[in-house]
N, C-alpha and C positions, 0 to 999 in steps of 0.2 A: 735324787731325793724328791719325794713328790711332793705335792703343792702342801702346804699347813704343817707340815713336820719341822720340829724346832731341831737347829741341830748345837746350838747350846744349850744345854741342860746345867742348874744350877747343881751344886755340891750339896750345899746345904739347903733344903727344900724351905726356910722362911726368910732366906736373905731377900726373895726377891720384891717386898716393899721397900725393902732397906736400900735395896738399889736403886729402886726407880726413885723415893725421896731423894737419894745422893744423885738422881741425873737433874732432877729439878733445881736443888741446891747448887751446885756448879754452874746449871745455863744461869742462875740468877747473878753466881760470883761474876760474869765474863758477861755482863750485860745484854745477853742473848733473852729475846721474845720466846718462851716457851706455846707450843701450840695449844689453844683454848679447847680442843676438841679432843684433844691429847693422840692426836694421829702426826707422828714425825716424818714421816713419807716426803712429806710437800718443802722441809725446811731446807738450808742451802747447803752441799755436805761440807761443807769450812764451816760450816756450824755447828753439826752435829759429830764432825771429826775434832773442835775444837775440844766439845763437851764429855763425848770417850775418851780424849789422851788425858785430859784434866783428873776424870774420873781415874785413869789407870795409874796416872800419876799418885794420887791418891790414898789408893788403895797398895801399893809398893809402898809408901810410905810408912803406911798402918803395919804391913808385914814386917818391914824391916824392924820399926821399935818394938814389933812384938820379939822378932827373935834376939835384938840386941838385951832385951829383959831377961831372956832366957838363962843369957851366956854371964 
């Protein structure tokens, strides 16, 4: 894959502030320093592995109650 090519593509083309507010929101629940410059490159990845599982945790959550609504 060459350089600058994303290879997550979101689903829904305006979740993606919705997400990055939900990464901010989480480093704050787990008392993780969010970077001021907003470049995550530099942080430690126990941190930012902490703030994905948190996040996926999350969001499986949100799916579940939705399909438990359904049934």
């Amino acid at each position: 894959m060459a350089l600058g090519q994303k290879r997550n593509e979101l689903v829904v083309k305006g979740a993606a502030k919705a997400l990055d507010q939900l990464k901010y929101e989480v480093a704050q629940e787990l008392g993780i320093q969010t970077p001021q410059d907003g470049y995550w490159g530099t942080m430690l990845t126990r941190d930012t592995g902490a703030i994905g599982g948190n996040i996926t945790r999350k969001l499986v959550a949100l799916a579940e109650a939705q399909l438990a609504g359904r049934q």
